[in-house]
C-alpha positions in Angstrom: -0.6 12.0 36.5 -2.7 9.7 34.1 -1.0 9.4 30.8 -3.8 10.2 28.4 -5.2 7.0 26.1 -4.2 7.2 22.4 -6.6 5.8 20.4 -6.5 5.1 16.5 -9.9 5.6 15.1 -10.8 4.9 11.2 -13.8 6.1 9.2 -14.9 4.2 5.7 -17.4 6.3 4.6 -18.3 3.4 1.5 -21.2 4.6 -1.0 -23.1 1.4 1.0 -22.1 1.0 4.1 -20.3 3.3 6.4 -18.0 1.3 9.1 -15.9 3.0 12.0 -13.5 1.0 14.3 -11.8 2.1 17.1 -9.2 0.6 19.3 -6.0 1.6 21.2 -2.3 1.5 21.5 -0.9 -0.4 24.1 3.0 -0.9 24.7 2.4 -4.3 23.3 0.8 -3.1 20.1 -2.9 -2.1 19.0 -5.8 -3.1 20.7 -9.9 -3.5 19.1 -12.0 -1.6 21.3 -15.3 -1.3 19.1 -16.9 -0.6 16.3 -20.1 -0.2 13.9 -21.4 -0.1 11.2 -24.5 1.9 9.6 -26.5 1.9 6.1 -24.6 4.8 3.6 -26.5 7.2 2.0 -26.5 10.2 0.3 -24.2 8.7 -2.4 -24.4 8.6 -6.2 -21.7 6.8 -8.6 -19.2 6.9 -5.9 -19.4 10.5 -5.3 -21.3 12.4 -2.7 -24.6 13.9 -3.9 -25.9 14.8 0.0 -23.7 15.8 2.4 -26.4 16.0 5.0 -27.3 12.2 4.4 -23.5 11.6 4.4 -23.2 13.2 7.9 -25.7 11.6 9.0 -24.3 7.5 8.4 -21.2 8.6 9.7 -23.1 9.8 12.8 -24.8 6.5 13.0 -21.8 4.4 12.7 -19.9 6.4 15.3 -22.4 6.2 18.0 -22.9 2.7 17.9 -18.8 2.1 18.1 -18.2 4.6 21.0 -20.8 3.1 22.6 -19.1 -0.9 22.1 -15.9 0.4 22.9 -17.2 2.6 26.1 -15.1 6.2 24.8 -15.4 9.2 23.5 -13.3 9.8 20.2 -12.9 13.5 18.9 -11.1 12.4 15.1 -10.6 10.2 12.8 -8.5 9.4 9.6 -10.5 9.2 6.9 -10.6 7.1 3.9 -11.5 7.9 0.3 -11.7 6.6 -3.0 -14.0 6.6 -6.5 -13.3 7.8 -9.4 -11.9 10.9 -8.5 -8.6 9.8 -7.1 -5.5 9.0 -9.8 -1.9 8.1 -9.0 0.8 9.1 -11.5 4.9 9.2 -11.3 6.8 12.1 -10.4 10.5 13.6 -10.3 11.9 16.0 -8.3 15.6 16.8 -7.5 17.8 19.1 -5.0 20.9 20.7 -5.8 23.7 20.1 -3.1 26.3 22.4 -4.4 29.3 20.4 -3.3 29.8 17.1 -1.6 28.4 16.9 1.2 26.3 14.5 3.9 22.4 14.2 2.7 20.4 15.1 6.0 16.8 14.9 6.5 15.8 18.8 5.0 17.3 17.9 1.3 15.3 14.7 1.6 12.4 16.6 2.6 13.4 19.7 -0.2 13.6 16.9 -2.8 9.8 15.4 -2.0 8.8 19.2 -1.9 10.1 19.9 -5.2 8.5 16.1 -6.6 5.1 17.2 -4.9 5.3 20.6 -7.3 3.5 19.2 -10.4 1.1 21.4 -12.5 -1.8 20.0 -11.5 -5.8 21.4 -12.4 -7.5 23.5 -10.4 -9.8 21.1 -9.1 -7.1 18.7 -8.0 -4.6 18.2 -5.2 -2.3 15.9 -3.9 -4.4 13.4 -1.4 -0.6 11.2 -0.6 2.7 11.0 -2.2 4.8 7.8 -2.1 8.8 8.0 -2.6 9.8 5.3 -5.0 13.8 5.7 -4.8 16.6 7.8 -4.4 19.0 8.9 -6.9 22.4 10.2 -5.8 24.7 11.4 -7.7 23.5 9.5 -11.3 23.1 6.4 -9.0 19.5 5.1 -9.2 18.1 2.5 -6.4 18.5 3.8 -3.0 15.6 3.6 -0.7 17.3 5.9 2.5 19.9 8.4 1.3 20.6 9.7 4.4 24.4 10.4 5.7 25.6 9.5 2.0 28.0 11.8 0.7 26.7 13.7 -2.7 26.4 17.0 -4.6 23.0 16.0 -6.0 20.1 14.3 -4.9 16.8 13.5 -6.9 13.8 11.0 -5.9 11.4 9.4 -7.8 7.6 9.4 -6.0 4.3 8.2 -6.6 1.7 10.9 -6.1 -1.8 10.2 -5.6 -4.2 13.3 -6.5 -7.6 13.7 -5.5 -10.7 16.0 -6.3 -10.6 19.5 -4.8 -14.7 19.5 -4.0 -15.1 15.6 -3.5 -12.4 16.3 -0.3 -13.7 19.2 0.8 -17.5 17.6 0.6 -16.2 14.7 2.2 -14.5 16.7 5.0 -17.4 18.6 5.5 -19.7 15.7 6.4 -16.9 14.0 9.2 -17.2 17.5 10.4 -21.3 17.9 10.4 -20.9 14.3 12.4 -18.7 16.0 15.2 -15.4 14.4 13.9 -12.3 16.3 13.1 -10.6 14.7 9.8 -6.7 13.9 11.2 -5.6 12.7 7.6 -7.9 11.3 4.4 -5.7 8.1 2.9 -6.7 6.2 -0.4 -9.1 3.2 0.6 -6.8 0.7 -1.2 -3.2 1.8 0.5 -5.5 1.5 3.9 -6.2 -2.1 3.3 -2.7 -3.0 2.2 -1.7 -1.7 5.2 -3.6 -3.7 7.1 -3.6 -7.3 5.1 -0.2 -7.4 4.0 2.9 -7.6 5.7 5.9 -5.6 4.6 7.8 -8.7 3.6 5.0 -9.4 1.3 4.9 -6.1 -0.6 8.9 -6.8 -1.2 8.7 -9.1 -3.5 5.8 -7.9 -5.4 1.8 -7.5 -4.4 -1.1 -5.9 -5.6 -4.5 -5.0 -3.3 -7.5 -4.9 -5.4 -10.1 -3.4 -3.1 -13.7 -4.5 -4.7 -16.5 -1.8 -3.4 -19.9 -1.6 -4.2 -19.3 1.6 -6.9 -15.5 2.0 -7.4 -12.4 -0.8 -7.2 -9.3 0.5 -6.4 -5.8 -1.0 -6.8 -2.7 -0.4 -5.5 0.5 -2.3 -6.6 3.9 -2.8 -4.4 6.9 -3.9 -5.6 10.4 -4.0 -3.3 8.0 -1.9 -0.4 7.3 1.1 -2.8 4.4 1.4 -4.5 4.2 1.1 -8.4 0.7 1.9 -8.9 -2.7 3.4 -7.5 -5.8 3.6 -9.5 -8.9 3.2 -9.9 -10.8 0.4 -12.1 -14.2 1.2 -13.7 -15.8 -2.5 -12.5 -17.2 -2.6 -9.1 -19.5 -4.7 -7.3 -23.0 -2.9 -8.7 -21.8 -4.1 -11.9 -22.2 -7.8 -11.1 -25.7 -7.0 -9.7 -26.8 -5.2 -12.9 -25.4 -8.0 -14.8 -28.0 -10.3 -12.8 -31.2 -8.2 -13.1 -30.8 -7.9 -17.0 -29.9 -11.6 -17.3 -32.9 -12.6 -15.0 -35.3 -10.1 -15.8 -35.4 -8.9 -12.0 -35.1 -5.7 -10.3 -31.8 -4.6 -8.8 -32.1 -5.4 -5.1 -33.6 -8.9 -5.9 -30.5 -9.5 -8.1 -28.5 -8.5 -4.9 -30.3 -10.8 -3.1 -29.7 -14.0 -5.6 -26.0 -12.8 -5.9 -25.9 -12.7 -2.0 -27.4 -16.4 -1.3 -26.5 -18.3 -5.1 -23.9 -16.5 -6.5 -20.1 -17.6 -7.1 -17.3 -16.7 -10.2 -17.2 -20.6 -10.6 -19.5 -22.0 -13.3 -17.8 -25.0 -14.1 -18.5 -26.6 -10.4 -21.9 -26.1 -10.6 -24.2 -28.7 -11.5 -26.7 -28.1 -14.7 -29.6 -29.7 -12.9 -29.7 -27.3 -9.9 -32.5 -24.6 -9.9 -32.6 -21.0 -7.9 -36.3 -19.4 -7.5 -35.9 -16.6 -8.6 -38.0 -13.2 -6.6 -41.0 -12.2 -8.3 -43.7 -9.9 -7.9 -47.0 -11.4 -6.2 -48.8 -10.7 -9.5 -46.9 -13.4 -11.6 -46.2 -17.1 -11.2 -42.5 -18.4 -9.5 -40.0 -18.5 -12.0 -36.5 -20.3 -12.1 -33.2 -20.2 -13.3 -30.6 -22.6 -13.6 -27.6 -22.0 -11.1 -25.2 -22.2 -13.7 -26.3 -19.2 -15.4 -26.3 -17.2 -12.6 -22.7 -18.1 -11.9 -21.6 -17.6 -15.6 -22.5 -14.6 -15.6 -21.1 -13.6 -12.7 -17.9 -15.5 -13.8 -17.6 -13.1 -16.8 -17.9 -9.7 -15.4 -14.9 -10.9 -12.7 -12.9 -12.1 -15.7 -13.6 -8.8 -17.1 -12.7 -7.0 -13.6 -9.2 -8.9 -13.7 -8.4 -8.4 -17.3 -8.2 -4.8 -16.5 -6.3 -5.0 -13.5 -3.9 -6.9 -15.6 -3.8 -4.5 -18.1 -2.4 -2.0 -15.3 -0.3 -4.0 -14.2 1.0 -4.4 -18.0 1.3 -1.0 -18.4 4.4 -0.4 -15.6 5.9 -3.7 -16.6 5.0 -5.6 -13.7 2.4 -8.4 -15.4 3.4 -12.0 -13.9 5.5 -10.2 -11.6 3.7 -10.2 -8.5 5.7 -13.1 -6.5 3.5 -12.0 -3.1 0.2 -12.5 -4.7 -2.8 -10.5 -4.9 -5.0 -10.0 -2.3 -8.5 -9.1 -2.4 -10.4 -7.1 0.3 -14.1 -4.5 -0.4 -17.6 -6.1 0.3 -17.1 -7.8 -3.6 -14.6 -9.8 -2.8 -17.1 -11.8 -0.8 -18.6 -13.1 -3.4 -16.9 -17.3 -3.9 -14.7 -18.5 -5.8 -13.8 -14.7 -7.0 -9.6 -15.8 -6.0 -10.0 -18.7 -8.8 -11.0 -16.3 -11.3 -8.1 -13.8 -10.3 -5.1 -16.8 -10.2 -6.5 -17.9 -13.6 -6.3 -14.2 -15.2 -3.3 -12.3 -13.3 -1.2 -15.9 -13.0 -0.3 -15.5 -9.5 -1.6 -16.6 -6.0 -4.9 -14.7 -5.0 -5.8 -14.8 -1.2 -8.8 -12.3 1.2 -7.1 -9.6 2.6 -8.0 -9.8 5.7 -7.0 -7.3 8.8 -3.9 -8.7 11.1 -1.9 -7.4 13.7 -5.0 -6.0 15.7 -5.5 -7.7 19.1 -8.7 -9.0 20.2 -10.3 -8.0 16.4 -13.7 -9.8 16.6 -14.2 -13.2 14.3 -17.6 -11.3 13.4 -15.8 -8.8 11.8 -12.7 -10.8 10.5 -13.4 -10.3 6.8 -12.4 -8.5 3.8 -14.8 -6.0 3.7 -13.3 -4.4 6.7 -9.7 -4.0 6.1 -9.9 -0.7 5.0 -11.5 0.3 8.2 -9.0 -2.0 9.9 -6.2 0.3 8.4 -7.7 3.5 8.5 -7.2 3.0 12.8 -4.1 1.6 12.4 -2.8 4.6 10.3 -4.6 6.8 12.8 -2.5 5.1 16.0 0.4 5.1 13.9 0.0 9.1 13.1 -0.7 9.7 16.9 2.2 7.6 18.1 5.0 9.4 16.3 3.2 12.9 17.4 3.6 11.6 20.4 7.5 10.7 19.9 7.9 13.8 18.6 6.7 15.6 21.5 8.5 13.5 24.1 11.7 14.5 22.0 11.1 18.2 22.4 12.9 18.4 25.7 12.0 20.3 28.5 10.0 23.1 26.4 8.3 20.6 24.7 6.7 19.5 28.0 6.1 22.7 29.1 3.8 23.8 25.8 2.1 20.3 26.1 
């Protein structure tokens, strides 16, 4: 009998473009198959305002890639972001009773029990990330199991989302004929397909730029520190543009697009950009320079703040991996300068690895997320799979 193809499908439903990939996992790893890519809409300050319209991108993009990658895909895991999701600390801890060998259900009581947190009634918990293991008054551990202790407690990161903004979200993957196999944060999607786990030991941070929210995650010794979001995003550069220039907003886009970079200083003052205008009124220009100063200054301003986070849990100049920038506004030039001069630490594109056959067309930053949104998906599939194949003979049977 034909062993059934596992495929790891991932959806970035972005407020301005929504990107689906699709590929497969082979014995000797993940495979591209496909992919596309359609025009977002029906969103509003990086929250859904139409579902419908929502529905209807993801629709778009998912035709396109089963038709590149020549299958049919029935779910997806799902990415999400904005300003809705938060991360914050939590404890939790698990009574033993006596000495005894940790197993794998105190571990899991002791997440359980970290996961409990009073939390408003419009939020949930969207991921939860164990920090370390405390056993016995003895901080540091990252796998506590077979140790011999009467108490166990855990320190976890938990990342908490909006009740209706999942739900909404949800709802559209499942207007487009998609079933929803898990919703991750954008940022920890991207990280996990940019940076290697060697990297995140000694200390990285992902600073996934989109087009209305930035997100941020932060790794130190492979556990993550930090997850939030940042209140500068791409659209803020662009508005910066149209009020320096006197354009409208997609003509700004346009000049950022084709002029732009976070680099004044190499920029020549004698070099002019003709600027859009409306047929009614003469060409006007501006020097380049300006145009990159003040796109220099909102990035500064972007980085200042992620520093500032990264202040806050004690982990400024302490990023020995680097930072790593994936979204669509990380395109924009000479944006890694700006972060190495602000955050003091090496700055690089996050771009996807570990994919075979991932096309060149595709090989860039914005599409990382995507990138680990299937490779979470293959991942979650696999070790259903294991799982299954464990169960014994009754386990075969029921499948």
């Amino acid at each position: 009998m034909a062993v059934k193809p596992i495929y790891g499908v991932g959806l970035d439903a972005g407020s301005r473009r929504t990107r689906l990939a699709i590929c497969a996992l082979e014995e000797s790893g993940l495979r591209f198959l496909g992919y596309g890519a359609a025009e977002s809409a029906g969103w509003l300050k990086g929250t859904i305002a139409d579902q419908s319209a929502v529905s209807e991108s993801i629709l778009a993009a998912l035709r396109q890639a089963e038709a590149a990658a020549g299958v049919s895909v029935e779910g997806a895991v799902v990415g999400m972001g904005g300003p809705t999701v938060r991360g914050g600390n939590a404890h939790g801890a698990v009574e033993l009773g006596y000495i005894r060998e940790i197993e794998q259900s105190h571990v899991n009581r002791a997440v359980d029990r970290a996961s409990r947190v009073q939390l408003p009634e419009d939020r949930m918990v969207l991921q939860r990330f164990p920090q370390d293991f405390v056993v016995d008054d003895h901080p540091g551990h990252r796998d506590p199991r077979n140790m011999l202790a009467s108490r166990l407690e855990i320190n976890v990161h938990l990342l908490t989302a909006s009740v209706q903004e999942h739900s909404t979200l949800v709802g559209a993957v499942n207007q487009a004929h998609l079933a929803v196999e898990e919703s991750v944060f954008e940022a920890f999607a991207a990280s996990y397909a940019a940076v290697l786990p060697e990297n995140r030991r000694e200390g990285v941070a992902v600073i996934d730029i989109g087009a209305e929210s930035t997100q941020v995650v932060v790794y130190y010794d492979d556990a993550m520190q930090l997850a939030t979001t940042i209140r500068i995003c791409g659209d803020h550069f662009t508005r910066d543009l149209a009020q320096g220039l006197c354009i409208g907003f997609a003509d700004a886009e346009l000049v950022k697009l084709e002029y732009g970079g976070a680099a004044s200083e190499r920029c020549a003052e004698n070099i002019l950009v003709e600027l859009p205008t409306p047929d009614s009124r003469e060409c006007r220009d501006a020097p380049r320079k300006f145009i990159n100063q003040v796109l220099e200054a909102r990035a500064g301003e972007l980085f200042q703040f992620v520093r500032a986070e990264l202040t806050r849990i004690g982990m400024d100049r302490a990023l020995l991996g680097g930072v790593f920038l994936t979204g669509a506004g990380a395109r924009l030039p000479d944006l890694c300068d700006v972060a190495e001069r602000v955050l003091q630490c090496q700055a690089r594109y996050g771009l996807a690895i570990g994919i075979k056959d991932w096309p060149d067309s595709i090989d860039d930053p914005e599409w990382s997320v995507v990138a680990g949104l299937a490779m979470y998906s293959a991942k979650l599939k696999a070790q259903a799979e294991r799982q299954r194949s464990d169960a014994g003979w009754l386990g075969k049977i029921l499948r």
